[in-house]
C-alpha positions as CSV (number, residue, x, y, z in Angstrom):
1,X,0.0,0.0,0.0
2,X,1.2,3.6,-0.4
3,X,1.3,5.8,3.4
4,X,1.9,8.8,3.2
5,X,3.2,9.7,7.0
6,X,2.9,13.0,9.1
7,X,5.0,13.1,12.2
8,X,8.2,12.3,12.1
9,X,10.2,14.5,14.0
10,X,12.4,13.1,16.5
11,X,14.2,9.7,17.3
12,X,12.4,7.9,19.7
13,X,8.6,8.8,18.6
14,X,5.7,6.5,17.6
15,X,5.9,8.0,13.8
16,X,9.4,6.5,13.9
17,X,8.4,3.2,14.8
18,X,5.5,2.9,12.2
19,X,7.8,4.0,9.2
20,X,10.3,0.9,10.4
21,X,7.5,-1.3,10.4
22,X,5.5,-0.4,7.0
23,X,8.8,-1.0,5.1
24,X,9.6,-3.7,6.5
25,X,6.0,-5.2,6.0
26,X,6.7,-3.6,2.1
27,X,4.6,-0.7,1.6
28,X,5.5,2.0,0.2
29,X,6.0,5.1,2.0
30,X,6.2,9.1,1.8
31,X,7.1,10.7,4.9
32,X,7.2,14.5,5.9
33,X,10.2,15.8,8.3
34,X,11.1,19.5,9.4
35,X,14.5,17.6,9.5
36,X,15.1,15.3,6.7
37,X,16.7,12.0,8.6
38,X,18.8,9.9,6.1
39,X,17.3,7.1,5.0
40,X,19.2,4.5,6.6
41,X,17.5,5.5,9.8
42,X,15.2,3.8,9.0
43,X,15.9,0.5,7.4
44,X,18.7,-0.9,5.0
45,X,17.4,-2.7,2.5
46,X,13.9,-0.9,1.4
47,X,14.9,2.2,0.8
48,X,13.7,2.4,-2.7
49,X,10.0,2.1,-0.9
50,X,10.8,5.5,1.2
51,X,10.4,9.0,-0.3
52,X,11.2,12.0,2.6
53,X,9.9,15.3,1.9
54,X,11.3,18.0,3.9
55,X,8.7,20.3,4.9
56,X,6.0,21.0,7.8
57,X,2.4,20.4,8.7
58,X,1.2,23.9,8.4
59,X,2.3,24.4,4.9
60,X,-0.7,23.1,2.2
61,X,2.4,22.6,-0.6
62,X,4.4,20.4,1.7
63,X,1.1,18.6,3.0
64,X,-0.3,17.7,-0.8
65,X,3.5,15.8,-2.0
66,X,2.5,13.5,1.1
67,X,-0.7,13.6,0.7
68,X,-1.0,13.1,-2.9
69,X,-1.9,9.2,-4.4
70,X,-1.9,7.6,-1.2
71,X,-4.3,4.7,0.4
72,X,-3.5,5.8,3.9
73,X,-2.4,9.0,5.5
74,X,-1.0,8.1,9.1
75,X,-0.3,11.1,11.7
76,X,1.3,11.2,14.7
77,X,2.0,14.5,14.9
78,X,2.6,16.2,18.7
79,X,5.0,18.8,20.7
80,X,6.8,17.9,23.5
81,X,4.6,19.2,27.1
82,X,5.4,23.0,27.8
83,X,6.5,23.5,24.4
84,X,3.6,25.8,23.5
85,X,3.7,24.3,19.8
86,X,0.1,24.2,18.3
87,X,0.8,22.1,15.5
88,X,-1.3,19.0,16.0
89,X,-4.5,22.0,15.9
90,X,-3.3,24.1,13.4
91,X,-2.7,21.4,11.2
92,X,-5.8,19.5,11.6
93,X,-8.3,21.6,9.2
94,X,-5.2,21.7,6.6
95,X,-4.8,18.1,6.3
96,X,-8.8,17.7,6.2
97,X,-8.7,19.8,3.5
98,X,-5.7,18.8,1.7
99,X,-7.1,15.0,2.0
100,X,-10.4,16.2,0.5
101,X,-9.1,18.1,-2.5
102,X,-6.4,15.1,-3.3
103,X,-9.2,12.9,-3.0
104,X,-7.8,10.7,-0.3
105,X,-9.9,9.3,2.4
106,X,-8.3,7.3,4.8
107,X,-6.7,8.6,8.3
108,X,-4.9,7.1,11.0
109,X,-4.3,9.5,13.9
110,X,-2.9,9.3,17.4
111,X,-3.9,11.5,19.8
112,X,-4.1,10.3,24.0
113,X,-6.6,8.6,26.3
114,X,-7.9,11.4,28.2
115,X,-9.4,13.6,25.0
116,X,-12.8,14.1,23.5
117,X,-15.0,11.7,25.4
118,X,-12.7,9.3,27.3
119,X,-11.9,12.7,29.6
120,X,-15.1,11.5,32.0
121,X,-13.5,7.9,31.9
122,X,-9.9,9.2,34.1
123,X,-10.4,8.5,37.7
124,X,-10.8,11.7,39.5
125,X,-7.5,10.9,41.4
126,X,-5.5,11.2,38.1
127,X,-7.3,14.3,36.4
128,X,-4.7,16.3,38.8
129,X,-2.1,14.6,36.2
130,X,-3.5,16.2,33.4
131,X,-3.1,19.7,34.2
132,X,-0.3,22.2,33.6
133,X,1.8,21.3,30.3
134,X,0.5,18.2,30.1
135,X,-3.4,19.4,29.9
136,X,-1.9,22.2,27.1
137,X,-0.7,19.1,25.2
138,X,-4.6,17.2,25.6
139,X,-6.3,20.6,24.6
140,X,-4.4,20.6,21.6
141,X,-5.0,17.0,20.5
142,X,-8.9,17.6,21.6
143,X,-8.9,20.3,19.3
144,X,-7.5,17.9,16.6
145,X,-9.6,15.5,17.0
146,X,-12.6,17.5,17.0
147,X,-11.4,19.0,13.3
148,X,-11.3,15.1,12.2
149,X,-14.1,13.5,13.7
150,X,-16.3,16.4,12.5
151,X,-15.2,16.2,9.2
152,X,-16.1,13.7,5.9
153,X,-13.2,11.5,6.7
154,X,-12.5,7.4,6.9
155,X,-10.9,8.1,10.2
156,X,-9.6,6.0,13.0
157,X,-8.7,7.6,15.9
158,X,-5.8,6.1,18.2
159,X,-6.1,6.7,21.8
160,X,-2.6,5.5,23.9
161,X,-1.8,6.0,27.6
162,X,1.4,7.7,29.1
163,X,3.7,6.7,26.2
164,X,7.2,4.7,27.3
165,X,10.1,3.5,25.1
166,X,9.7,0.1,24.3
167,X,9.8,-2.5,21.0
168,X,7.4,-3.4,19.1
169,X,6.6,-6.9,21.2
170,X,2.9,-7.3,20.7
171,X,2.1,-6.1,24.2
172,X,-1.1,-3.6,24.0
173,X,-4.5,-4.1,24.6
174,X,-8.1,-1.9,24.9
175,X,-7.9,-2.0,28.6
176,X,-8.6,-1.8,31.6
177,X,-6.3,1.4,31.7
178,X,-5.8,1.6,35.1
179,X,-3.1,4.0,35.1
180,X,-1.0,1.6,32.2
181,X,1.5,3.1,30.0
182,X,2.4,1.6,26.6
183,X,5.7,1.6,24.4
184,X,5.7,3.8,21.3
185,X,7.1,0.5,19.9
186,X,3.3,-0.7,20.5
187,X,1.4,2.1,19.8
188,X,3.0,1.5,16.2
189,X,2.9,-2.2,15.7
190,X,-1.0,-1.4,16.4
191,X,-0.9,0.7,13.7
192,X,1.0,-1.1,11.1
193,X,-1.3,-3.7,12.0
194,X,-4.6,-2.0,10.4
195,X,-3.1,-1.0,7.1
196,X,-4.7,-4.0,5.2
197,X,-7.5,-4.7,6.8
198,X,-9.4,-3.1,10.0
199,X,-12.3,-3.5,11.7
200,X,-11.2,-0.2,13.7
201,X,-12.5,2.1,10.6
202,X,-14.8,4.8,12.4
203,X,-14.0,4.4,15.7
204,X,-11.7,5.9,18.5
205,X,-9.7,3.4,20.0
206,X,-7.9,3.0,23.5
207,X,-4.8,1.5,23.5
208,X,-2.6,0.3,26.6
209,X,-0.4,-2.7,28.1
210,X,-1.5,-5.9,28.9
């Protein structure tokens, strides 16, 4: 299949993870960096399946060369807590729009347990947790939710705990949360996982460890 991929800045991060899964499960992908990362970053032998566009998720021109002929857009964008960056809600009605006029349907997102609805589903004890940078960084991926839910799209909507380094080892489930986190490793092997066939088409899904 061909992804085109929205989020990848950083080392460690969940976009990371799902680029070196799709190639090596042999689809083809298009990814957008603010830093270009050389390819081998990424894998060794499947680089003639990668195409890196340098550019950013507020500009339309550098979102419609990912965007463009794809089956799948996948976005993990996000800022780091206290950052102040407003990317994932700026970016939201752009890509919606972008997506519409390309004629491409399909969007995987992750945003965090704790927006939209699953907010009244955090233990009272915990919503302390939430506030400060970290409620900033849920406001904004609220926001950016919102923008897709609301709009014409084939979303799905990727909801994971406290994020943690980690591998890809198959250990995530739907709950209960319970205060769980999860690796990014996981969040992206979930991911990968619905590329070719997904019963999770529509629907906002919780993610966590077993």
């Amino acid at each position: 299949m061909k992804i085109g991929v929205l989020g990848m800045c950083g080392t460690r991060g969940v976009g990371k993870e799902f680029v070196k899964l799709a190639l090596a499960d042999g689809h083809n992908l298009t990814i957008l960096a603010r830093n270009v990362p050389p390819a081998s970053d990424f894998t060794n032998d499947k680089q003639e399946n990668l195409l890196i566009v340098h550019g950013n998720a507020l500009d339309k021109e550098s979102l419609a060369k990912v965007i463009a002929g794809q089956d799948i857009i996948f976005c993990s964008l996000g800022a780091l807590a206290g950052s102040g960056d407003n990317v994932c809600s700026l970016s939201a009605p752009l890509i919606v729009e972008t997506m519409n006029e390309l004629g491409v349907s399909k969007l995987i997102v992750v945003t965090s347990y704790g927006c939209g609805d699953s907010w009244a589903e955090i233990p009272f004890f915990i919503k302390p947790m939430f506030f400060g940078a970290i409620g900033a960084t849920l406001k904004e991926k609220t926001i950016q939710e919102d923008i897709i839910l609301k709009s014409n799209l084939e979303y799905m909507v990727i909801r994971p705990t406290s994020l943690k380094d980690g591998p890809p080892d198959g250990n995530y489930s739907f709950g209960p949360i319970r205060g769980k986190q999860i690796s990014r490793g996981n969040v992206a092997l979930f991911a990968s996982q619905q590329l070719t066939g997904s019963d999770y088409w529509g629907k906002k899904v919780k993610l966590t460890e077993k």
